[in-house]
The first five atom37 places (N, CA, C, CB, O) and aatype in JSON, in Angstrom:
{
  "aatype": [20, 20, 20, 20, 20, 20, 20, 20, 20, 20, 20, 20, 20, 20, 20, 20, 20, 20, 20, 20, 20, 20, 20, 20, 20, 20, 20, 20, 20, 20, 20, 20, 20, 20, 20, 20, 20, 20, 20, 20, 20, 20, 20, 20, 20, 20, 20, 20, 20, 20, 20, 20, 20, 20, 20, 20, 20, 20, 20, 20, 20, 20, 20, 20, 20, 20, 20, 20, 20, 20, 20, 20, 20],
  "atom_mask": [
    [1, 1, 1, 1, 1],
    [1, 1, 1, 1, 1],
    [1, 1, 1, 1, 1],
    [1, 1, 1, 1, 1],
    [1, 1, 1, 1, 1],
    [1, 1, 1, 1, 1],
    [1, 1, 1, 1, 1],
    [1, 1, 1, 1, 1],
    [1, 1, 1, 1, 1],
    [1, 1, 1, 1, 1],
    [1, 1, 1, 1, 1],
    [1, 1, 1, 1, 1],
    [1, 1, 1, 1, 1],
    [1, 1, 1, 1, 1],
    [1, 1, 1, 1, 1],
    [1, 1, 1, 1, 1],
    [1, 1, 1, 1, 1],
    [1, 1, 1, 1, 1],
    [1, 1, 1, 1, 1],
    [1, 1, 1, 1, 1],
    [1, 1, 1, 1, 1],
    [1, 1, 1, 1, 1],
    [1, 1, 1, 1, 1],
    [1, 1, 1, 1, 1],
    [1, 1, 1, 1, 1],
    [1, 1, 1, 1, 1],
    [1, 1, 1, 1, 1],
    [1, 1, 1, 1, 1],
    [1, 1, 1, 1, 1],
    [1, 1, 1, 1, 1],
    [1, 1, 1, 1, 1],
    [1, 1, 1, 1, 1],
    [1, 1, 1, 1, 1],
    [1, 1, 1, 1, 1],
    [1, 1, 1, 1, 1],
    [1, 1, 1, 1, 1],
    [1, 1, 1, 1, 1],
    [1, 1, 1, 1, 1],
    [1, 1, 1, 1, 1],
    [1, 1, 1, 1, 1],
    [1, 1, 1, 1, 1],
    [1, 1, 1, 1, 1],
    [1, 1, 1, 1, 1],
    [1, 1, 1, 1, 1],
    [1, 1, 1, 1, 1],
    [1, 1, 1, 1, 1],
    [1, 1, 1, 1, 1],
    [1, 1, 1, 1, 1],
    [1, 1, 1, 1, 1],
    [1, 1, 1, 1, 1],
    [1, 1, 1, 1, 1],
    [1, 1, 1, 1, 1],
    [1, 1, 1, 1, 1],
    [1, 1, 1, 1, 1],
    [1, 1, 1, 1, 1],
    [1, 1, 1, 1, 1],
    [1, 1, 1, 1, 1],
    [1, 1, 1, 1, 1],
    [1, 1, 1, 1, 1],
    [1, 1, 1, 1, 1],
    [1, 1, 1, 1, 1],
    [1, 1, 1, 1, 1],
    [1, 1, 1, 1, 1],
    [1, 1, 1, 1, 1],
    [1, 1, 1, 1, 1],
    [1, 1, 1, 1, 1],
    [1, 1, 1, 1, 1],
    [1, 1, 1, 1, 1],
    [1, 1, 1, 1, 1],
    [1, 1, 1, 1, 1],
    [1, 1, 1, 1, 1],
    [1, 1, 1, 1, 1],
    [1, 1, 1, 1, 1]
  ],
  "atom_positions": [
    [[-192.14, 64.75, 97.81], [-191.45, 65.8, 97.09], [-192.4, 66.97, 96.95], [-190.94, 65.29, 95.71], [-193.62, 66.84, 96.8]],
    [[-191.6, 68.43, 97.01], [-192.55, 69.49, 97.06], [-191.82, 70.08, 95.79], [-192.69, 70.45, 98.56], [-190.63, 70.01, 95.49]],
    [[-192.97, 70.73, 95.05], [-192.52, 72.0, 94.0], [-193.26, 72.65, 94.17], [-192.39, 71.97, 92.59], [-194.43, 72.41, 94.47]],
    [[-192.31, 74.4, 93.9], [-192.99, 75.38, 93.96], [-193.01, 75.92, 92.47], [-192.5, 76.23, 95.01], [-192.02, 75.71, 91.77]],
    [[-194.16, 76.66, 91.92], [-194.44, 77.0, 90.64], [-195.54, 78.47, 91.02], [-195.18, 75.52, 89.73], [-196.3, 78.72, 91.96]],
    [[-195.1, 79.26, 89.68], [-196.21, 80.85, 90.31], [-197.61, 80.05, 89.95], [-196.05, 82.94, 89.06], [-197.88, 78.94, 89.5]],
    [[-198.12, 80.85, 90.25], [-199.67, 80.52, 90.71], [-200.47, 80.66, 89.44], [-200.32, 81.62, 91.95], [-201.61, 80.22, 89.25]],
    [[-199.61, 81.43, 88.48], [-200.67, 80.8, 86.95], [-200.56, 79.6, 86.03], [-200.61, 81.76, 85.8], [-201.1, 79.48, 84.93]],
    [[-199.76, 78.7, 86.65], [-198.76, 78.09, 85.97], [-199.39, 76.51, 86.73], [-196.95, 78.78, 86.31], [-199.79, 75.46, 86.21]],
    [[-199.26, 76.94, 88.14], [-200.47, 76.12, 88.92], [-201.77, 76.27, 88.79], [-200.44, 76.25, 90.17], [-202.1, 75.35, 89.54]],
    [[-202.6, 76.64, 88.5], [-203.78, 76.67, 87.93], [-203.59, 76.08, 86.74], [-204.33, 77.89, 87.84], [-203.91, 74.89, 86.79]],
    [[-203.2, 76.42, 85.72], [-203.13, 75.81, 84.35], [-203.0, 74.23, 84.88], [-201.69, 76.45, 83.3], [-203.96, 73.47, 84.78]],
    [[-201.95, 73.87, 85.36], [-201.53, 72.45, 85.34], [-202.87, 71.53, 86.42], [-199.67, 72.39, 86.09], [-203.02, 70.32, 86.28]],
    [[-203.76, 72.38, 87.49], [-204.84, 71.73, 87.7], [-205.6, 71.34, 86.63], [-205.5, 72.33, 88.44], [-205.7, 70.21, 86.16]],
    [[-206.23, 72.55, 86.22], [-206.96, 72.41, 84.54], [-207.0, 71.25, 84.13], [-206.27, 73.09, 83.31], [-207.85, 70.37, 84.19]],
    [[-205.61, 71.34, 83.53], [-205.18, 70.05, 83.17], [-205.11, 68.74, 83.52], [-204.45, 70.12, 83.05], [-205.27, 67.9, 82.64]],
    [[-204.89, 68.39, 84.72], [-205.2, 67.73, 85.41], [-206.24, 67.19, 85.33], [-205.06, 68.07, 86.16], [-206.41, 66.11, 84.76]],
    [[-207.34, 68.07, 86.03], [-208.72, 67.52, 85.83], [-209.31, 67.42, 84.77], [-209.51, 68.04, 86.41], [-210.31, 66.73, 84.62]],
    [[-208.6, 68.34, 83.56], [-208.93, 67.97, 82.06], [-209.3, 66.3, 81.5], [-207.59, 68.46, 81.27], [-210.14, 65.76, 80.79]],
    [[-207.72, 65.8, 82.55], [-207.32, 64.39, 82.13], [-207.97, 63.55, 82.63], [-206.13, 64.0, 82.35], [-207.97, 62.43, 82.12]],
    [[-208.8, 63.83, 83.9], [-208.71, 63.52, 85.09], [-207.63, 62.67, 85.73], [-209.72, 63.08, 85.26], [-207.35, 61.53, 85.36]],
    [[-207.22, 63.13, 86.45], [-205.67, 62.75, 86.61], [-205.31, 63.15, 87.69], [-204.7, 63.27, 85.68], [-205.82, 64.26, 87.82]],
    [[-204.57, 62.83, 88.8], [-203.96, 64.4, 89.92], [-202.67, 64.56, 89.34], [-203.68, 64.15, 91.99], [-201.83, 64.14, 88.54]],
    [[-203.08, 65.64, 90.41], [-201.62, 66.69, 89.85], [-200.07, 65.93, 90.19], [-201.59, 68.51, 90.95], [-199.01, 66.41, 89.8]],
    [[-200.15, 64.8, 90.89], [-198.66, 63.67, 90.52], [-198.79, 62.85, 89.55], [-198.21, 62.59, 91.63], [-197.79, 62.19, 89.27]],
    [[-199.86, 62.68, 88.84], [-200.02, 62.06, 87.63], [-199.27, 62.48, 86.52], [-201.2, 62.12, 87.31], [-198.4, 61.96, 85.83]],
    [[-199.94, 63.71, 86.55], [-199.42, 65.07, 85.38], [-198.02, 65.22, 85.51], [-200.1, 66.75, 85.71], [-197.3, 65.23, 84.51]],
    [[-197.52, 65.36, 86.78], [-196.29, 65.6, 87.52], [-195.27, 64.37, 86.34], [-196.51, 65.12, 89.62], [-194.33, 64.6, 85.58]],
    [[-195.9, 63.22, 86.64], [-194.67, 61.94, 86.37], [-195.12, 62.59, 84.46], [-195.25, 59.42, 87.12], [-194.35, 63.12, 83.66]],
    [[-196.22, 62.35, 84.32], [-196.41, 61.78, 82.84], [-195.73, 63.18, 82.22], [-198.3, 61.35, 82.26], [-195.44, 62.74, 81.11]],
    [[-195.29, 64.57, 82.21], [-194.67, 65.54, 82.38], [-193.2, 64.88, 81.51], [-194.69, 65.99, 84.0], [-192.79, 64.91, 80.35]],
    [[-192.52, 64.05, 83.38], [-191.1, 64.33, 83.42], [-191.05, 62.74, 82.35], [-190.19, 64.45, 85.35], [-189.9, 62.35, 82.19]],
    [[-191.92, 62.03, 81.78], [-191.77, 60.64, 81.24], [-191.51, 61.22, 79.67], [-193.28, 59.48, 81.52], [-190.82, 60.74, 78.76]],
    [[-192.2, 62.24, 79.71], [-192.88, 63.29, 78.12], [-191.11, 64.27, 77.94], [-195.03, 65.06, 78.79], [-190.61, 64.44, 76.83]],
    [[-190.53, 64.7, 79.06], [-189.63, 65.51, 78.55], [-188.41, 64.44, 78.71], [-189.54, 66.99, 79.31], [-187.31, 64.86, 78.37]],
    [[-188.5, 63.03, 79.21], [-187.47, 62.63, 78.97], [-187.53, 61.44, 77.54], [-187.03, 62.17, 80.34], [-186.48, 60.91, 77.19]],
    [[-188.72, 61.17, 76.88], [-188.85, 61.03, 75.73], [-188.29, 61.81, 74.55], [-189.84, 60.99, 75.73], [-187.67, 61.55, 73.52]],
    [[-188.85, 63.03, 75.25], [-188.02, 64.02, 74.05], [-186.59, 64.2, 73.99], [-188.41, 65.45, 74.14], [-185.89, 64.15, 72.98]],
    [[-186.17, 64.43, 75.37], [-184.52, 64.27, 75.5], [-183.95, 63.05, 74.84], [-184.06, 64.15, 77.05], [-182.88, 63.24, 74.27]],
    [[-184.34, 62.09, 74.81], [-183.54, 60.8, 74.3], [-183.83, 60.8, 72.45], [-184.31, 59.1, 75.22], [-182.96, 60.36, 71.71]],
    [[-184.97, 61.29, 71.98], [-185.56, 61.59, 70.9], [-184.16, 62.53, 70.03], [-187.09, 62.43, 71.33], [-183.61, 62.36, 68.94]],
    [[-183.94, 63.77, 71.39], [-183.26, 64.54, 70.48], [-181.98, 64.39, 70.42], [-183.46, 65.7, 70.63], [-181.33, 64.97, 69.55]],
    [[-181.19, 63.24, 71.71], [-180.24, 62.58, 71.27], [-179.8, 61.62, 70.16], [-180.12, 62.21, 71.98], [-178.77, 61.34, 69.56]],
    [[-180.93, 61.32, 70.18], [-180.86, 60.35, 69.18], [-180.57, 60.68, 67.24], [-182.25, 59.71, 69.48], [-180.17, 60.0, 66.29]],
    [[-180.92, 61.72, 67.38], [-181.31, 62.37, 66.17], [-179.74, 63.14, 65.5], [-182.67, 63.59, 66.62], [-179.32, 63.25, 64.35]],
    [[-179.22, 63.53, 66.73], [-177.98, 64.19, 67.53], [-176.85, 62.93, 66.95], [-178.25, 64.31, 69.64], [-175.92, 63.18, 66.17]],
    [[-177.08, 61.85, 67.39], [-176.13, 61.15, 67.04], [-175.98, 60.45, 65.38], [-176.2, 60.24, 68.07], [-174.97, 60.24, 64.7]],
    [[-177.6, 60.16, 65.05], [-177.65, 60.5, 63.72], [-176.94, 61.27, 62.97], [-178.52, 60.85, 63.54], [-176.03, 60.8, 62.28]],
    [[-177.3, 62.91, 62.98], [-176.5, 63.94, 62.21], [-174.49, 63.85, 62.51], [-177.26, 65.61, 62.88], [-173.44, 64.31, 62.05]],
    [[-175.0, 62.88, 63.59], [-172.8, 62.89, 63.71], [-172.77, 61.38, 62.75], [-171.67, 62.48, 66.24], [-172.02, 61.26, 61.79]],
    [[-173.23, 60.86, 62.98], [-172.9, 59.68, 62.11], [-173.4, 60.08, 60.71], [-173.62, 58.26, 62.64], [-173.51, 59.13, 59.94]],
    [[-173.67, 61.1, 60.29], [-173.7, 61.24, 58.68], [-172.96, 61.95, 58.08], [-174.74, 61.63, 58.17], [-172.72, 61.89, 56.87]],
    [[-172.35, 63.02, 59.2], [-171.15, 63.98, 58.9], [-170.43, 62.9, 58.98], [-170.71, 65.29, 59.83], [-170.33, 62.52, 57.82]],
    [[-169.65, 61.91, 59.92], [-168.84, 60.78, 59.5], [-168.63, 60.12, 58.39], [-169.06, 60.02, 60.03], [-167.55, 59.97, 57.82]],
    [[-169.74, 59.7, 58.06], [-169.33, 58.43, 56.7], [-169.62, 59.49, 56.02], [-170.28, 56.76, 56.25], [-169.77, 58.78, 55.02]],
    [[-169.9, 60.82, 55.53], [-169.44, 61.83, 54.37], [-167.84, 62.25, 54.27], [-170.26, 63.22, 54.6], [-167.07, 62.36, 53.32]],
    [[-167.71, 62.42, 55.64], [-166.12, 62.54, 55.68], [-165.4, 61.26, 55.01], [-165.59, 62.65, 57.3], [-164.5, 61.6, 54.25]],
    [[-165.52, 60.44, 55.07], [-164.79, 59.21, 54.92], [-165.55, 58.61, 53.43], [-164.99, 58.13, 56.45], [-165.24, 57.44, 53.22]],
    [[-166.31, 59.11, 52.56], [-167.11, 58.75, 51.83], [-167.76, 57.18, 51.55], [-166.61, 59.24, 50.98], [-167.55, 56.57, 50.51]],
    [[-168.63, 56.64, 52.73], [-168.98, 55.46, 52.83], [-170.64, 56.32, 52.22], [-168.66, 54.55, 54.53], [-171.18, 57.41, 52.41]],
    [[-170.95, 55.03, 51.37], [-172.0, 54.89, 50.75], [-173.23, 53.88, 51.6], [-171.49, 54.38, 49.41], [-172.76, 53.0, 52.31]],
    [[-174.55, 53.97, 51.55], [-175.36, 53.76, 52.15], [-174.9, 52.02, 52.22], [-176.68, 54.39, 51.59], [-174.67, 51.33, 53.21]],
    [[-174.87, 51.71, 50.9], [-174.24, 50.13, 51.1], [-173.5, 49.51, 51.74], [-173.77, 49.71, 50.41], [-173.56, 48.32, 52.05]],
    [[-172.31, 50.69, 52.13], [-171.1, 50.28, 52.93], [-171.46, 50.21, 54.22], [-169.95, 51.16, 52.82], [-170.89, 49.46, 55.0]],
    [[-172.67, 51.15, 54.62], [-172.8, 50.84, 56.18], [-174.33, 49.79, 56.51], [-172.95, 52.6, 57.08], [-174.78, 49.31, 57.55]],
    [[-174.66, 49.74, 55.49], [-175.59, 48.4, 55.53], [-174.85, 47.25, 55.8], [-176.34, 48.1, 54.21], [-175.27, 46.39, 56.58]],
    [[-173.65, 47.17, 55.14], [-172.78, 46.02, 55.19], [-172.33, 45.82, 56.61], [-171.58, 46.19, 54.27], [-172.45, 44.96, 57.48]],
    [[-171.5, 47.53, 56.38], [-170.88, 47.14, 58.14], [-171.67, 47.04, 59.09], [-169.98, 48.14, 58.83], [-171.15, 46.5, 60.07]],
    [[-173.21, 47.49, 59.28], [-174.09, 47.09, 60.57], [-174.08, 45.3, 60.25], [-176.02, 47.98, 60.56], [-173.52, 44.61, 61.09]],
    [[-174.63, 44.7, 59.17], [-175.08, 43.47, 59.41], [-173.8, 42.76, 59.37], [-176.15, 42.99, 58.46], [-174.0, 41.55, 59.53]],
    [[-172.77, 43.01, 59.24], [-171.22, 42.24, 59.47], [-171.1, 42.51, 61.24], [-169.57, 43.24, 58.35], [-170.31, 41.79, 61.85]],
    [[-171.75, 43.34, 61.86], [-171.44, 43.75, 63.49], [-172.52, 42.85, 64.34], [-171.75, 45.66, 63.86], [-172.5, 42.6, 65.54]],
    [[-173.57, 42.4, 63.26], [-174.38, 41.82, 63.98], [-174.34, 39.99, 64.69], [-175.41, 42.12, 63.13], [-175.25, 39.58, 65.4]]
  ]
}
């Protein structure tokens, strides 16, 4: 696989690289492992804030969904 990136952007990410010592497919994976941590992070968080607007709508109390997780389990 090839990427193209401007040329300050490639320098920086050598830096770095050899900061880590690491090559630059190292950096490459540990990168796309780092932004898909965060993606699932901020789904997650995402589905949180919908599940609290829910049981406010419906006024379930912290007890009620303690109950209903360990009744699902």
């Amino acid at each position: 696989m090839t990427i193209s990136v401007p040329p300050d952007i490639a320098r920086e990410c050598r830096g770095i690289a050899k900061a880590k010592g690491e090559t630059m497919s190292q950096l490459f994976r540990d990168m796309l492992l780092s932004y898909k941590e965060e993606k699932l992070k901020d789904e997650f968080y995402a589905l949180q804030r919908y599940g609290v607007r829910k049981a406010k709508a419906v006024k379930y109390t912290e007890k009620d969904i303690e109950r209903m997780i360990f009744e699902g389990r």
